[in-house]
Structures are given as structure tokens and as C-alpha cells.
C-alpha positions, 0 to 999 in steps of 0.5 A: 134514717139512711136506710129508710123508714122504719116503723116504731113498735107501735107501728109494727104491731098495727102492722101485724095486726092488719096482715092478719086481719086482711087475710081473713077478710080474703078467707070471709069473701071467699067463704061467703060466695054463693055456691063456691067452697073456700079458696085453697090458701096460697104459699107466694114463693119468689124464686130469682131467674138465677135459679134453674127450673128443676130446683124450682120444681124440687121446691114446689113439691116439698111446699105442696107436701108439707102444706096439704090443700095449698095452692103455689105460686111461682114468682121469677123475678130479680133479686131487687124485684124480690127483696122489694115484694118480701119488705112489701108482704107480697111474698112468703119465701124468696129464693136467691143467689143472694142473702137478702137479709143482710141488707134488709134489717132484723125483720128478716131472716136467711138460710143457706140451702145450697152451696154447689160446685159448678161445672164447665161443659160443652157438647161432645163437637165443642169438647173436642175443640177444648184441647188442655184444661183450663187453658183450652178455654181459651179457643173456644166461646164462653156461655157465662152468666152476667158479671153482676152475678157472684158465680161469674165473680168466682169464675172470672177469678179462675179463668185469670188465675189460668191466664186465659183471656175469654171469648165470652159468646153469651151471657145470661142469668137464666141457667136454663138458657146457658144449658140449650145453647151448650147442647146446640153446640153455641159453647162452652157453659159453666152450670150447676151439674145437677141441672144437666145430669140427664144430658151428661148420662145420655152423651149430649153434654160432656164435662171438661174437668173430673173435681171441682175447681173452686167455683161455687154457687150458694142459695137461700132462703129469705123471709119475714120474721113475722109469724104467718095468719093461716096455719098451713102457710106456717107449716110450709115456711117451718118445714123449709126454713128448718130443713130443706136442701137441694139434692145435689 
């Protein structure tokens, strides 16, 4: 079809079968290796590089308290690579700014486990050039994620809405590199608060308004319908699928 190919029912149950089948092949070789105990199964978590570090490392704890002995693998890939991984079964969960689901059929499910406001900061040095919010930003280099991105969306509409015409210094889907240029005084960058809450409490960063102005940044988790082989990566994927939210 227009879409791709499908399998027929016939064809998703020899698939399910062998998901199951080559899993416990992996678990027999494993076994069977003189000397070695068996592999600790791993959770496969692909996390886009939209996402900051810190809500990665929240998610692998969470993973690593609800699956016991179960080793975590980390994959920062785009949100194309990731949805590409997930339809191929070479992921478990995927974290996006982007509900995959949408586009990838009825095998597949989605949750909403963040939906933050997001804020402009800078530098004390850079702060005092932003003379009058929002129209100070008008003097200053804007630290900005790429404009494929819906967060940029978002603020691309705010700042016309401002009528201010922005000097856009860098872009960057990576949260964690528009917060070191923001500390080294490279501009002013628009970031989830609780990514930089430590550098607010010290003095490093200083947000440039008080209330949120409309700007938002939403996350969610992605995987496969399918029920999981090993208990343990069940166990994960329920716990997360079921609950989990980010500290805001």
C-alpha cells in the first residue's frame, strides 16, 4: 500500500513466534558457555538527542528499579533512526519529542510523560544586555534548537507575536550543548528549567522571565504492542508504560 507493507495475520504470528524464539536462543548460548553464568537481559531504551541527559539518567534508574538484574542500553539517535530501530524490533522503548505512533500503525502505542514549559536564560553578563522582556531579545544572540523541532515552532511563534526579529547565534538539538553555551556567556538559550536548575540555584544562569510564556516541550514514550519474551523486560516496559513521569 501507500504506506508500506504490512504483514497478514498469518505473518504477524510467525513473527511473534520467532521474536520469542531467537530470544531464547540468545539466553541457550549464553547458558551454555563454559564457565560464564548467563547474561543479564538487556532493556534497549532509544532516547532522541532532543532529550537532556538528566531526564536520560531519571529514565535508566526508574528501568534499573523496576527490572532488578537487567543491564540498560542507551541509544541517542534521531527521531527517524529511532522509529526505524522500534518497526525493525531492535528497541524496547523510544523517547521522543514526537509521538512516533501516529505514523507507524496500530502495532504500536504512545504516552505522554512530559509536557513542560520552557524557559529563556542567559548568563548574569548576557541578562544585563536583555534590557525589557520579550523585546530585549531583540539585542542579544539567540541559542535555539533547529526549526524542525516543534519547541522551536512554539518559540518562533512567540517571538513574532513580540515583534522581535531574532539574531539566532546557534542552533542545536542537543539541550545539553545550548546550556554550556548559555554559561559561557554565547547567548541567550531557551531550555527545559529543570535541566538547569543547579546552575539557576548557584547564580550561573538567570531566567529572563518569572511565568511561563506559552512555550512547551512535550515527551513520549513509544513501543511495539507486542508483548515482550523475558518477564523482566515486561516488567519494565509495564512499570513505564503505566506511570512514569518526569520530575518537573
Amino acid at each position: 500500500g501507500r504506506h508500506g507493507a504490512t504483514p497478514t495475520e498469518d505473518g504477524q504470528l510467525a513473527f511473534e513466534y520467532c521474536d520469542k524464539i531467537f530470544t531464547q536462543a540468545e539466553e541457550l548460548v549464553a547458558s551454555l558457555k563454559e564457565g560464564s553464568p548467563a547474561a543479564a537481559p538487556s532493556f534497549r531504551l532509544g532516547v532522541s538527542q532532543t532529550i537532556s541527559w538528566r531526564k536520560t539518567v531519571e529514565l535508566v534508574h526508574r528501568a534499573r528499579a523496576a527490572g532488578g538484574n537487567v543491564f540498560v542500553r542507551v541509544y541517542n539517535r534521531s527521531s527517524e533512526e529511532l522509529q526505524d530501530w522500534l518497526e525493525r524490533c531492535m528497541l524496547d522503548l523510544v523517547v521522543s519529542d514526537i509521538d512516533l505512533s501516529v505514523r507507524m500503525g496500530k502495532n504500536y502505542k504512545s504516552r505522554l510523560v512530559a509536557d513542560t514549559s520552557l524557559y529563556f536564560v542567559a548568563s548574569p553578563a548576557v541578562k544585563r544586555r536583555v534590557r525589557g522582556f520579550p523585546g530585549g531579545l531583540a539585542r542579544v544572540p539567540l541559542l535555539m534548537c533547529s526549526a524542525s523541532n516543534p519547541v522551536r515552532k512554539g518559540a518562533d511563534h512567540f517571538l513574532r507575536r513580540s515583534g522581535v526579529i531574532p539574531d539566532i547565534h546557534a542552533e542545536s538539538e542537543t539541550p545539553d550543548l545550548i546550556r554550556i553555551l548559555a554559561l559561557q556567556g554565547d547567548g541567550v538559550g531557551l531550555v527545559d528549567p529543570a535541566a538547569v536548575d543547579l546552575d539557576i540555584k548557584q547564580g550561573r544562569l538567570v531566567k529572563l522571565h518569572r511565568n511561563p510564556i506559552g512555550i512547551r516541550e512535550n515527551i513520549w514514550f513509544i513501543c511495539d504492542r507486542r508483548e515482550k519474551a523475558r518477564p523482566e523486560l515486561r516488567a519494565i516496559l509495564d512499570v513505564l508504560m503505566a506511570d512514569f513521569k518526569f520530575k518537573v
